[in-house]
One Martini backbone bead per residue (centre of mass of N, CA, C, O) as a GRO file, in nm:
protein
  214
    1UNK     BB    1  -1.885   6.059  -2.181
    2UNK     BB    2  -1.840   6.315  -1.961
    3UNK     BB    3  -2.148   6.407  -1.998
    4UNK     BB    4  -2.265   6.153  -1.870
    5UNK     BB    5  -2.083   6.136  -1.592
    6UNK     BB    6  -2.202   6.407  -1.531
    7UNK     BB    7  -2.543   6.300  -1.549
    8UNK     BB    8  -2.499   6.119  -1.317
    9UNK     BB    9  -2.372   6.275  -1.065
   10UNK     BB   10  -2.613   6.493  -1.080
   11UNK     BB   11  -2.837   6.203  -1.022
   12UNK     BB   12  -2.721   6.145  -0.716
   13UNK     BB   13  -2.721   6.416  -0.575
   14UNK     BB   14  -3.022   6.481  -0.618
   15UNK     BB   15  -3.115   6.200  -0.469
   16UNK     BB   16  -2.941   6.268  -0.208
   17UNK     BB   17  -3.116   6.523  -0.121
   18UNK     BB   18  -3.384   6.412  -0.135
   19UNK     BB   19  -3.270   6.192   0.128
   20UNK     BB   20  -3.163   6.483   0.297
   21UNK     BB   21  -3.350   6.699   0.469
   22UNK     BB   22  -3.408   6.994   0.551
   23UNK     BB   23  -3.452   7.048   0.907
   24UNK     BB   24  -3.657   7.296   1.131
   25UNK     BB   25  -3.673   7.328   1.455
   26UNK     BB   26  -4.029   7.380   1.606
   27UNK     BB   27  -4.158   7.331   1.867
   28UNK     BB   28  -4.431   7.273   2.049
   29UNK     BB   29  -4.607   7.251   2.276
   30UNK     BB   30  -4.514   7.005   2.528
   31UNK     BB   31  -4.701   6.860   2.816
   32UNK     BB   32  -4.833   6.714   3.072
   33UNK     BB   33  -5.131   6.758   2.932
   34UNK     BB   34  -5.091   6.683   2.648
   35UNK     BB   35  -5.019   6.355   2.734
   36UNK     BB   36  -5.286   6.310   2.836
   37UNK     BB   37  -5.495   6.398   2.627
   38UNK     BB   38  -5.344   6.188   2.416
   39UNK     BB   39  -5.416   5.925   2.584
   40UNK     BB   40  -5.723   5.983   2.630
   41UNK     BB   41  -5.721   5.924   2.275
   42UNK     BB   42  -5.595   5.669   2.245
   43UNK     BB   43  -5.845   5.526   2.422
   44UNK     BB   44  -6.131   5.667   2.318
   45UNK     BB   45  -6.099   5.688   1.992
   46UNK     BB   46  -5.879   5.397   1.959
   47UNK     BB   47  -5.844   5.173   2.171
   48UNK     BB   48  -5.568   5.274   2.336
   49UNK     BB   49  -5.332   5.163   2.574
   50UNK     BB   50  -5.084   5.371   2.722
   51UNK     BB   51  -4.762   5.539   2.876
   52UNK     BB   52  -4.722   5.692   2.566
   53UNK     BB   53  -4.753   5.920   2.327
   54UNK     BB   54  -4.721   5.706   2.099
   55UNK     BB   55  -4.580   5.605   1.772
   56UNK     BB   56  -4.634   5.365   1.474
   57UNK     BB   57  -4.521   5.415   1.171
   58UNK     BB   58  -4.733   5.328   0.877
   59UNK     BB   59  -4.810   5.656   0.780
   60UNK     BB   60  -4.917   5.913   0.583
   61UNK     BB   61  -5.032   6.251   0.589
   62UNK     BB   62  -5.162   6.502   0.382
   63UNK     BB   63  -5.164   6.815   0.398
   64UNK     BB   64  -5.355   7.151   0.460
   65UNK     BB   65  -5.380   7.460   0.624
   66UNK     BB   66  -5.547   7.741   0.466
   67UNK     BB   67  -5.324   7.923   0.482
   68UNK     BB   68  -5.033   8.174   0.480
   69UNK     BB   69  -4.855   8.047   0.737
   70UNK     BB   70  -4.612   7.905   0.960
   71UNK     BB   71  -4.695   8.056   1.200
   72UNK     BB   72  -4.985   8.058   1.214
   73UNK     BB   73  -4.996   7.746   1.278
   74UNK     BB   74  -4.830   7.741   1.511
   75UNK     BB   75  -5.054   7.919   1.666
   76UNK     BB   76  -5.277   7.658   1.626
   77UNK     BB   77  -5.095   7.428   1.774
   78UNK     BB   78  -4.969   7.513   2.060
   79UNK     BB   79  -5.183   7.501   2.179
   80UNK     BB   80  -5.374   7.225   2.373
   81UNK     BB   81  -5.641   7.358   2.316
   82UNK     BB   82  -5.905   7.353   2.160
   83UNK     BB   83  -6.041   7.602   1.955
   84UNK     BB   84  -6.329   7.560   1.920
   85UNK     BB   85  -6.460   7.329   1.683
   86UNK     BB   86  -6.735   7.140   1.764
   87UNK     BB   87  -6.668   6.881   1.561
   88UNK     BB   88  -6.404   6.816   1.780
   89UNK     BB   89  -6.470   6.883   2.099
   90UNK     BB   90  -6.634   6.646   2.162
   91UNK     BB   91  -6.418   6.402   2.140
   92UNK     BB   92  -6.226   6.672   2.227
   93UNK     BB   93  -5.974   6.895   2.363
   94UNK     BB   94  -5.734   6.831   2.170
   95UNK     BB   95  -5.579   6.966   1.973
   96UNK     BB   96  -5.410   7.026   1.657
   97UNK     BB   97  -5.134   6.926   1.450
   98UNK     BB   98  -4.794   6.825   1.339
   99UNK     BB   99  -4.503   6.729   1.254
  100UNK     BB  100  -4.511   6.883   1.001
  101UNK     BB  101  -4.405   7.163   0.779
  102UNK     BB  102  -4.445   7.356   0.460
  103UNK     BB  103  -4.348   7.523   0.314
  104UNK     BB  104  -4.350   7.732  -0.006
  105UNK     BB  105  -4.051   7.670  -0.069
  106UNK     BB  106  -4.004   7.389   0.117
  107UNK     BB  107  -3.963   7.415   0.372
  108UNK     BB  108  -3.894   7.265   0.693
  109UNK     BB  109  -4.103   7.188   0.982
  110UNK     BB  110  -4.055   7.081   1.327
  111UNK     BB  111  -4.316   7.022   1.573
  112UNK     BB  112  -4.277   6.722   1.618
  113UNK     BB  113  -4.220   6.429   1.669
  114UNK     BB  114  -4.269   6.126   1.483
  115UNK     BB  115  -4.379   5.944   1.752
  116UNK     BB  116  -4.530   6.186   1.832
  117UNK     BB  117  -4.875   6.244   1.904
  118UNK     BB  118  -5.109   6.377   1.635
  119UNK     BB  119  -5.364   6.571   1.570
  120UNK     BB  120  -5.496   6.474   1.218
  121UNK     BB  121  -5.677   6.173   1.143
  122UNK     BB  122  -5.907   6.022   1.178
  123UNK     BB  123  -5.811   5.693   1.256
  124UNK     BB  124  -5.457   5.745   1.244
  125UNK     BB  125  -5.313   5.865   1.442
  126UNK     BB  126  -5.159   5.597   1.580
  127UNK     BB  127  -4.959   5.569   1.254
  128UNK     BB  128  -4.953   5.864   1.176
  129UNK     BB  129  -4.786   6.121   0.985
  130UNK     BB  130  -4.765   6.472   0.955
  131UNK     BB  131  -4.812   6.714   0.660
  132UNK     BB  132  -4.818   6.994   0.623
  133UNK     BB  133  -4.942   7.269   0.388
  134UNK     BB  134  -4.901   7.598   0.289
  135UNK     BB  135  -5.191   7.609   0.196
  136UNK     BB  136  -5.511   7.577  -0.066
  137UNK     BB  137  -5.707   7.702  -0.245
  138UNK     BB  138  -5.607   7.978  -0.276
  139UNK     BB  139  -5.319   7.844  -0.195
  140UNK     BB  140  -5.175   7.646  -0.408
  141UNK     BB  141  -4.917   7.434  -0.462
  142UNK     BB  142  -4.606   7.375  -0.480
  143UNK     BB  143  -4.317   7.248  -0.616
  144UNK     BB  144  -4.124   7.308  -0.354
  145UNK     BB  145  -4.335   7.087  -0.213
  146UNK     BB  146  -4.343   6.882  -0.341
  147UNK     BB  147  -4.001   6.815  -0.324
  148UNK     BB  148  -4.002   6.794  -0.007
  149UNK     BB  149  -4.194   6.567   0.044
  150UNK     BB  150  -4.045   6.354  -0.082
  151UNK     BB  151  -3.793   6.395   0.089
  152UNK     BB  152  -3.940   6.323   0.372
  153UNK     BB  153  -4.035   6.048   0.291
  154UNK     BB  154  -3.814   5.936   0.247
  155UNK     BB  155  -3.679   5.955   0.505
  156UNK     BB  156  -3.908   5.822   0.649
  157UNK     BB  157  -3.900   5.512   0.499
  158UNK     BB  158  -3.583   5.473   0.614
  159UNK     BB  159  -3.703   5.439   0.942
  160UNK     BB  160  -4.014   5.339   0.845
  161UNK     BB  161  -4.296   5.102   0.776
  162UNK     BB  162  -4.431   5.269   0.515
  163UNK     BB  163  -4.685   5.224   0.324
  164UNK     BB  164  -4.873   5.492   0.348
  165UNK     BB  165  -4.960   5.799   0.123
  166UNK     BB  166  -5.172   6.040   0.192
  167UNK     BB  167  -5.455   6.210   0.198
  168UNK     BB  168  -5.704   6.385   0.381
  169UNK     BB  169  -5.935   6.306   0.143
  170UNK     BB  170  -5.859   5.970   0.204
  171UNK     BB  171  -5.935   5.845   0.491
  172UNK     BB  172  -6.224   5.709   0.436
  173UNK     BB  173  -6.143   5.434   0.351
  174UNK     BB  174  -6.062   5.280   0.583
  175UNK     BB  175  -6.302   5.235   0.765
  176UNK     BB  176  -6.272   4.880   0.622
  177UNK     BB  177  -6.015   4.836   0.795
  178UNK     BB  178  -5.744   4.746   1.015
  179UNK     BB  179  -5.674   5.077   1.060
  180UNK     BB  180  -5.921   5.148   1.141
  181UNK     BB  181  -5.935   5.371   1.458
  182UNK     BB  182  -6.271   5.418   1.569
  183UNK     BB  183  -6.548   5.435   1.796
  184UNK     BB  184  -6.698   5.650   1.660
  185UNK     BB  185  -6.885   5.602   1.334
  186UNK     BB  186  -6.997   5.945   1.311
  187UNK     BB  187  -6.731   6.006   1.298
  188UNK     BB  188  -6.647   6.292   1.098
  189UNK     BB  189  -6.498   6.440   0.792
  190UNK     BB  190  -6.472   6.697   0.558
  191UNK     BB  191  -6.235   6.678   0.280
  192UNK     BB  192  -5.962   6.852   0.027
  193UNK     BB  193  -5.676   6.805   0.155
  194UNK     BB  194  -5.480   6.827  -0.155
  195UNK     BB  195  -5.562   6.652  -0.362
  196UNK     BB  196  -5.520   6.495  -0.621
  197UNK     BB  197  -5.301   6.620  -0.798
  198UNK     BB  198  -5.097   6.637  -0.577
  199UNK     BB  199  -5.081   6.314  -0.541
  200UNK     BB  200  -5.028   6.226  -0.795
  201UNK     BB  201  -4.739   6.341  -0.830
  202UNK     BB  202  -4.641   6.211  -0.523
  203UNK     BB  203  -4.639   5.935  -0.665
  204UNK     BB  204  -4.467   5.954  -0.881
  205UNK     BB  205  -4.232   5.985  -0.750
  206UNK     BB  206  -4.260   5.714  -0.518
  207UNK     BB  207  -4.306   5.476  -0.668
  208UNK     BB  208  -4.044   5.291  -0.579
  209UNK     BB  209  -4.124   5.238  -0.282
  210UNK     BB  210  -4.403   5.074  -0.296
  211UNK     BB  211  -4.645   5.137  -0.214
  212UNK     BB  212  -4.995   5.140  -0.059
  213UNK     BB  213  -5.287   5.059  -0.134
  214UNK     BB  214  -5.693   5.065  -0.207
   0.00000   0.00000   0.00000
């Protein structure tokens, strides 16, 4: 009975820290350019104009960084304007970015507030949270980026409407639903990840949030 009621014990904690996750802040620069860039990205692109670049999260969007580095990542996103990649550069002049950045171990790292607007997402950045993952084809993810992702979903389904959890190579689904808002139907890009395994994985962990599908 005494070791029932401590694998009960043990399983509460354990899902108290899945739903409490260490987050450290290292912010990428925000400027009074990046607010305009995206601003006039939320009117260009989105057909959405505000007075303040910030989204209402109602989807998370899982990416790979293709890199094998968390300073790397943030060097790449924290300049405001995006360097070459002419086939995002035409659309936009704005950098691209993600609230969020998961290490191999497992780590987050937090580069944007929650609903500050983030270019990540062809049609969903107006609604949608970024998580990076460190890793690609070369280095696959692992089991602590895993359970990672789980537990900052989870906390953020506790603070926001999330409705749907994607990877980035499922984004073109949306294009015929009341979510893609995308002005330009030409403007797409082929994405890889972060595959399909890893959400499978990741589905599968937060089956219980009942979050939607396509």
């Amino acid at each position: 009975m005494r070791k029932i009621v401590l694998l009960s014990q043990l399983f509460w904690l354990s899902s108290l820290c899945a739903q409490t996750p260490v987050i450290i802040q290292k912010p990428i620069l925000w400027n009074a350019e990046r607010e305009q860039l995206s601003l006039d990205y939320l009117k260009s692109r989105h057909g959405i104009v505000q007075q303040k670049a910030v989204i209402k999260p109602t989807m998370v969007v899982v990416h790979w960084t293709a890199n094998n580095s968390v300073q790397a990542t943030f060097n790449t996103f924290n300049p405001v304007l995006l360097p070459g990649r002419p086939e995002l550069t035409k659309a936009s002049p704005l950098n691209v970015s993600s609230q969020y950045v998961i290490d191999r171990d497992g780590t987050i790292y937090q580069f944007l507030p929650d609903t500050v607007f983030a270019r990540h997402t062809i049609g969903l950045n107006y609604c949608a949270i970024g998580i990076e993952n460190i890793g690609g084809d070369k280095y696959p993810l692992t089991d602590k980026q895993l359970l990672a992702n789980e537990a900052l979903i989870r906390q953020l389904k506790s603070k926001y409407p999330i409705d749907f959890v994607i990877g980035h190579h499922e984004y073109k689904t949306f294009r015929k639903t009341k979510y893609w808002r995308e002005t330009d139907s030409n403007y797409i890009t082929s994405k890889s990840d972060p595959g399909d395994d890893f959400m499978i994985k990741l589905r599968r962990r937060l089956i219980d949030l009942n979050l939607l599908s396509l």
